[in-house]
N, C-alpha and C positions, 0 to 999 in steps of 0.2 A: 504494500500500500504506500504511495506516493502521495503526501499531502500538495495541495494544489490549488491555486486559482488562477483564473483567468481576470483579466483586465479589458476592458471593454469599456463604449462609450458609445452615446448617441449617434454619433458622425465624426469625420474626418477633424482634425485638430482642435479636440476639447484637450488633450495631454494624456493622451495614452501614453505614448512612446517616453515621454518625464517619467510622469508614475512609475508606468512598467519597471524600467530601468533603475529608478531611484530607492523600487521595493526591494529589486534582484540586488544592487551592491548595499543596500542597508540592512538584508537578511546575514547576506554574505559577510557584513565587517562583523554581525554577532557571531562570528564563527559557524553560522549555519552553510552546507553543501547547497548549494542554489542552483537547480537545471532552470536555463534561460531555455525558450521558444516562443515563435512569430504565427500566427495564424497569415498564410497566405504566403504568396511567391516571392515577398519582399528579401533583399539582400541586403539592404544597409542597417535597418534595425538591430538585426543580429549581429552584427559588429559590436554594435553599444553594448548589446547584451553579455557579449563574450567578453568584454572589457568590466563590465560590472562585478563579473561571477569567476572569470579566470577558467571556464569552460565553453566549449564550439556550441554558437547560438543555432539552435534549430526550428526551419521549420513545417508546420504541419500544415501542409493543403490536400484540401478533402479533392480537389478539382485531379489535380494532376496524380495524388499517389492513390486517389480512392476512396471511401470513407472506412473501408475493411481495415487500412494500414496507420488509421490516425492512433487509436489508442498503443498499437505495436511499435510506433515509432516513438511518441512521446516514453514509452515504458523504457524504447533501449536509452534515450539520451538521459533519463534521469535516472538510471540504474547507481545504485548508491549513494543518490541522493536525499538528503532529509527534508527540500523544499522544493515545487517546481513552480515559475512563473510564466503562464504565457498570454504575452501582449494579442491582443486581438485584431484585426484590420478593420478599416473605414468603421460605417455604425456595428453596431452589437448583430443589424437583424440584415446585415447588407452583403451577397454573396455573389457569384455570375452572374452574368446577365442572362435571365431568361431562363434560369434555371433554378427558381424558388430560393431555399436555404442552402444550396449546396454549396459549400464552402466559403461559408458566413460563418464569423466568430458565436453566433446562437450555436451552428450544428454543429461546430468542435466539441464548444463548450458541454453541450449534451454527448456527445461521444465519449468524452473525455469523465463523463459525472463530474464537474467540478465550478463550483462555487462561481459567479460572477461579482466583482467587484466591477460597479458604472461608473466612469470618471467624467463630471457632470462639468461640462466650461459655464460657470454661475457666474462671470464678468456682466451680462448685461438681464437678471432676471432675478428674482427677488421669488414670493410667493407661485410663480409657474412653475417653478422648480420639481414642487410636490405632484402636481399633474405631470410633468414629463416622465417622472423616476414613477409614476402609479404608472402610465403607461408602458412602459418597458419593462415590467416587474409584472404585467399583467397580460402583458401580448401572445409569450406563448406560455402555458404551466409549466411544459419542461424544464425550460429554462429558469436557474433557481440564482434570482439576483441577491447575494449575500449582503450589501450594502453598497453605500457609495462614498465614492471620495469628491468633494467640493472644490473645484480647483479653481483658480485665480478669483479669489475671492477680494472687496477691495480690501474693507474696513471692518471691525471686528459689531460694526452696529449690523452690516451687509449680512455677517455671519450669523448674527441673532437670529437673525428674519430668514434664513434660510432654514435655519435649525427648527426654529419654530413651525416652519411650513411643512418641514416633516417631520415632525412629531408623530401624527396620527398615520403617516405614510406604511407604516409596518417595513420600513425598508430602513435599517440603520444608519445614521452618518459616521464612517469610519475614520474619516481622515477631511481635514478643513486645509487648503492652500494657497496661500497669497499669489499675488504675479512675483516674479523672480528671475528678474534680466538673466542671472548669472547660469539658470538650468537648461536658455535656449540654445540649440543647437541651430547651425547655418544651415540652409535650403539652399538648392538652385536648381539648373532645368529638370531633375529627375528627384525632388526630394532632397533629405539628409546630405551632409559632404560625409563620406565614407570616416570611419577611424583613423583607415591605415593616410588620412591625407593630413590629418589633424590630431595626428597623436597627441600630446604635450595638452592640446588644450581637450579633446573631449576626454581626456585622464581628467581634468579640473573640471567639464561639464558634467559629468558622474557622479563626481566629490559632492559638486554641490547639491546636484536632485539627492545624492541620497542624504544628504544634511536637511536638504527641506522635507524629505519626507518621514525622516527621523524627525524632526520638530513638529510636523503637521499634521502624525498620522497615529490610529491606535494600534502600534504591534505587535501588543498580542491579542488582541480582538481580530487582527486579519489572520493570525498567526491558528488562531484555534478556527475561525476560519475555515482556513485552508485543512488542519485536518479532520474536521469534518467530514471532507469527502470520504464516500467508499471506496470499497477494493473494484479494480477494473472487471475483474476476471478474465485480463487477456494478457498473451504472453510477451517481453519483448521481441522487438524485431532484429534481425541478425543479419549481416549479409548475405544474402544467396550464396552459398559454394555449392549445393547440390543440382537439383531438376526442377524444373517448373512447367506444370503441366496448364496448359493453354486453354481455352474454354472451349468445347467442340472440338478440340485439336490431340495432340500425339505430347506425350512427355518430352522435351527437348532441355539437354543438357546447359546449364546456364554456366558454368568453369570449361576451359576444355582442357582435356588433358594434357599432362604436362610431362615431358619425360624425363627422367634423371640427367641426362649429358643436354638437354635445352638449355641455351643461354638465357639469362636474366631478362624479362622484359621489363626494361626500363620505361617509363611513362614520367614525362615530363611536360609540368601541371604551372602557366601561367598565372606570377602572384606579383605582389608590389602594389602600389596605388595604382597604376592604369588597370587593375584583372584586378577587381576586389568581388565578385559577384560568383560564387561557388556553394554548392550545398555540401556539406562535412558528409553527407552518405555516398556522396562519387568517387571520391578518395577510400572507402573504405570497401565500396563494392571491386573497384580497379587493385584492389589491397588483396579482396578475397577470391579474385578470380587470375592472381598467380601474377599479378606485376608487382613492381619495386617503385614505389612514385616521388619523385621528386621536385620538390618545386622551384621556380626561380622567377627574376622578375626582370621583364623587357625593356627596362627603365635601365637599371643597372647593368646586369650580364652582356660579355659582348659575343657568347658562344654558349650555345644548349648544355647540359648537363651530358657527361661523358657516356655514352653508352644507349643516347637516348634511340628508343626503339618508336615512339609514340608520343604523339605532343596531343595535349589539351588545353585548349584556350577559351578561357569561358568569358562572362559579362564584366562589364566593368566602365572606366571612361576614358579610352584613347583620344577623345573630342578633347581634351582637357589638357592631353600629354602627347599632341602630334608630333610639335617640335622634336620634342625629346626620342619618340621613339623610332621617329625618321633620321635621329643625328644617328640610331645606331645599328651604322650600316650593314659593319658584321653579323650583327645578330638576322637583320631581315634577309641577310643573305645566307647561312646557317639554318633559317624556318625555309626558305626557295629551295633549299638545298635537298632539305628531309623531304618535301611534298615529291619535288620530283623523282625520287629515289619512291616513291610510290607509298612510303610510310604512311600508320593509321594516324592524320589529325584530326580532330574535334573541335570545330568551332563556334562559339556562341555568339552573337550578338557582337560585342565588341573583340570577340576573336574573330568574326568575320571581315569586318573592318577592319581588323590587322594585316588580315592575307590580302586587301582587297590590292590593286596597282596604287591608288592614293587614298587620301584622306583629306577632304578642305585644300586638294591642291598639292599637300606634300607626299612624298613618296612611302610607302610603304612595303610589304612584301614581296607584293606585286604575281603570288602567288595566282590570283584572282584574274581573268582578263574584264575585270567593272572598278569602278570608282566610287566614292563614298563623300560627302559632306553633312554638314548640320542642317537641319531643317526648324520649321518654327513648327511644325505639327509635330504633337505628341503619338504617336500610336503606340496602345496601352489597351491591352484584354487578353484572357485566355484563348487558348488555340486546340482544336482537335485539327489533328495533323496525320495525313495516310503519308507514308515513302512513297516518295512519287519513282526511285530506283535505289537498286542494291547498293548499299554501300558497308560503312565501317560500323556503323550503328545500327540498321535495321534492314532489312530483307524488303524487299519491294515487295505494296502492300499494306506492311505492318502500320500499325496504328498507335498513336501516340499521343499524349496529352501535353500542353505547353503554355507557355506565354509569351506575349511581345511585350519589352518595355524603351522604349528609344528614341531619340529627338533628330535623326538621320535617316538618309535613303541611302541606296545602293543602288548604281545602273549599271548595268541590266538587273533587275531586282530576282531575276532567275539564272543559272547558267543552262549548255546544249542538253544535259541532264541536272533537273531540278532534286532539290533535297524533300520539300515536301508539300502536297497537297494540300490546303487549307480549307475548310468547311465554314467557316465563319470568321467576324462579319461577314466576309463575303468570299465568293470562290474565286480561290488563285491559286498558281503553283510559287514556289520562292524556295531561294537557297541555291546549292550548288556541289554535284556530286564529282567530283574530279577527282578519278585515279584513288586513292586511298584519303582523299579530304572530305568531308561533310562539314561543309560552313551555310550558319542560318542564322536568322534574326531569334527563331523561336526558343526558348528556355525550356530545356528539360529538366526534370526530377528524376533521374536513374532508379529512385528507388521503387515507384511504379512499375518501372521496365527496366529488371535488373538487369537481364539476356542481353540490353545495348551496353554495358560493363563486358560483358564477358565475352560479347563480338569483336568487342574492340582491342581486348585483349590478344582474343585469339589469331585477331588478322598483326600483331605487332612480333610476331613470331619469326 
C-alpha cells in the first residue's frame, strides 16, 4: 500500500504544478521517500518533480499507455516509497478530446483510488468559492475530493471569507497560500523552461514552494490524507523481457535473443538542455531488452559514445540551441555518419529536427532531405498513429498511441516512405522512414508498446 494523493484543480494555472512540487520536496526534506508523477504527456513538470524528490519524475497517461497500465506503472515508480505525489493536468475533469474522461486527472485519480487535493486560484473570488469546490466535489461520486488548498490568497480578511464560505462545504480547507513572486517559474513558447536550463535557480524555485507550502499548508492532515487510500490490488509494472501476446494475434517475442559471443548493443540516448523530453520507462525497456544505454548531450560532445550501435533522440528545444548545435560540426557529422551506415535511430520531435538538413536556416544533420523553422502555430493533441512502413520501431501496420507538442514545421512534412499515418485531427501521413531512421513529430510512450524497445534493439545488432 502506497499512501497517495493527487493534486488537481479546476483549470489550467490555478498552481498545480507550485503545490505539487512544493508538497513533493517539503514531504521529502521531513525525510519522507517521495515518488513524484505527472498525469498526462507533459515533460517538463517532471523535471521539477525529480529535482524536488531526488527521484525520475513519472508519468501516467491513460491515452497513450492505457488505463490497464496506470495503476502498474505508478506501483513500479513508487516501489519503496513511503509517499507518492501526483500532479494532475489542465482541470480535475478535463481529458482528450472527444473522448469523455479518458485521460483526465478525474480517471487517474479513480484508477489510482487516491484522494484528491483541489488547488483553488481564490485571487479574484470571495464567497463563489464554496459553489465551485460543491461543484467539483459533487460532479462525479467516484471521485473523492479530500480537500482543498487556497492559493494566492490576498489578505488574511480575503482568507476569513473564504474559510467561512466553506465551512458548511463538507470539503476541508487544507492549506491557505498567498501570491509569492519567489515560487514562479519562467514560461515560454511550450510552457515551463526545463531544469536542466535553469538549474541554480529552479534548485531556489523548489526551496521556496516548499517553504511556502510548509508555512501555508496542514501536513499532517494531507499526510493522513494521503494514507487513507486503499490497497491497489495490482501489481507493479516491470519491463517486458519476456512475450507479449497481441489481441486476436500470435504470442511474439518482445527481447530477442541474444547470444553469448554478441557484441554489446550500445544505445546512445540524446540528453543536455537541447533533448530534455524523455520518459524514465524507454531507458529501462532498451535496459531490459539486452542494450547498454548511454547518454550524452549535443551541446557538449563532439563525437557519439564509443561503440555506439543505436542513437535515440527524443523531444526537447533545439529552436533554442541552433546556434550551438550547428557550431558542432563533428558531432552532426558522426549522427550522418551512423544513419548512413544504416544504424537503428529514433527520432522524436526535436530529434527530428536534429536530423533535419536545417533548422531557422542553420545547418544541421542534414541526415533529413527537409528543413525545419519556428512557426507561430502551436500544434498540441494526442495522436492514434498506424506505421505507414516497416521500420526500426514498428512493422507496417502496427498501431500506436502519441502526441504532438511543437511550435515548428518541417518540409516536406512527410518523406518517399512516411513514418506514420494519423487518424486525427485530421488525416495525414508525417515523419520519415529512411534506411534504419524513424524521425517524427509524434511522442511515444514505449511503455504501451514495449515490442518498439525490443525492435529497436534487435535491428542494433
Amino acid at each position: 500500500m502506497v499512501a497517495r494523493l493527487v493534486i488537481a484543480a479546476p483549470s489550467s494555472g490555478a498552481g498545480k504544478t507550485t503545490v505539487a512540487t512544493g508538497l513533493m520536496a517539503a514531504f521529502a526534506g521531513r525525510g519522507l521517500a517521495v515518488s513524484p508523477h505527472k498525469v498526462g504527456p507533459d515533460y517538463i513538470d517532471p523535471g521539477y518533480h525529480a529535482l524536488a524528490t531526488g527521484r525520475p519524475g513519472r508519468n501516467l497517461d491513460a491515452y497513450m499507455c492505457g488505463t490497464g497500465l496506470i495503476a502498474p506503472l505508478f506501483l513500479h515508480g513508487a516501489r519503496g516509497c513511503d509517499l507518492a505525489v501526483v500532479e494532475g493536468v489542465m482541470g480535475l475533469y478535463d481529458g482528450a478530446a472527444d473522448q469523455g474522461e479518458l485521460a483526465s486527472t478525474a480517471q487517474v485519480a479513480k484508477l489510482l483510488k487516491a484522494p484528491v487535493v483541489l488547488v483553488v486560484d481564490a485571487s479574484s473570488q470571495s464567497r463563489s468559492v464554496a459553489a465551485l469546490v460543491h461543484g467539483f466535489a459533487s460532479w462525479d461520486p467516484e471521485v473523492r475530493i479530500g480537500g482543498v488548498i487556497l492559493n494566492k490568497v490576498a489578505t488574511d480578511r480575503h482568507e476569513h471569507l473564504l474559510r467561512e464560505a466553506l465551512g458548511g462545504s463538507g470539503v476541508p480547507v487544507l492549506g491557505v497560500l498567498r501570491r509569492a513572486p519567489a515560487v514562479a517559474t519562467p514560461s515560454r513558447h511550450l510552457g515551463l523552461v526545463p531544469v536542466a536550463e535553469r538549474q541554480a535557480a529552479a534548485v531556489s524555485a523548489v526551496a521556496a514552494q516548499a517553504e511556502q507550502v510548509l508555512a501555508g499548508c496542514d501536513m499532517e492532515a494531507l499526510l493522513a490524507l494521503a494514507r487513507s487510500a486503499p490497497s491497489l490490488g495490482a501489481e507493479p509494472w516491470v519491463p517486458e523481457v519476456g512475450e507479449r501476446l497481441h489481441a486476436g494475434g500470435p504470442v511474439v517475442p518482445t527481447r530477442p535473443a541474444l547470444r553469448d559471443d554478441c557484441p554489446p548493443r550500445r544505445v546512445a540516448v540524446a540528453g543536455g538542455a537541447a533533448f530534455t523530453f524523455s520518459y524514465a520507462e524507454h531507458a529501462e525497456l532498451l535496459t531490459a531488452a539486452g542494450a547498454e544505454v548511454v547518454t550524452f548531450d549535443p551541446l557538449r560532445d563532439e563525437s557519439l559514445p564509443e561503440g555506439t550501435s543505436g542513437l535515440v533522440i527524443g523531444g526537447g528545444f533545439p529552436e533554442m540551441y541552433g546556434a550551438e548545435l550547428s557550431a558542432n560540426e563533428p558531432l552532426r557529422k558522426a549522427v550522418a555518419e551512423l544513419a548512413a551506415a544504416g544504424a537503428p535511430i529514433a527520432a522524436e520531435c526535436a530529434g527530428l529536427l536534429y536530423l533535419a538538413r536545417s533548422l531557422d536556416g542553420r545547418p544541421m544533420c542534414g541526415v533529413l532531405e527537409a528543413d525545419a523553422r519556428m512557426s507561430e502555430r502551436l500544434t498540441l493533441g494526442y495522436r492514434d498513429a498506424v506505421a505507414v512502413s516497416d521500420s526500426v520501431l514498428a512493422p507496417a501496420g502496427a498501431r500506436m498511441r502519441g502526441h504532438e507538442f511543437h511550435r515548428t514545421v518541417i518540409e516536406p512534412g512527410a518523406g518517399a516512405l512516411a513514418a506514420w499515418g494519423l487518424r486525427q485531427p485530421e488525416r495525414r501521413v508525417e515523419g520519415f522512414v529512411q534506411g534504419g531512421v524513424h524521425a517524427s513529430y509524434v511522442h511515444t510512450h514505449w511503455a504501451g508498446s514495449p515490442e518498439a524497445a525490443a525492435r529497436f534493439v534487435e535491428h542494433c545488432a
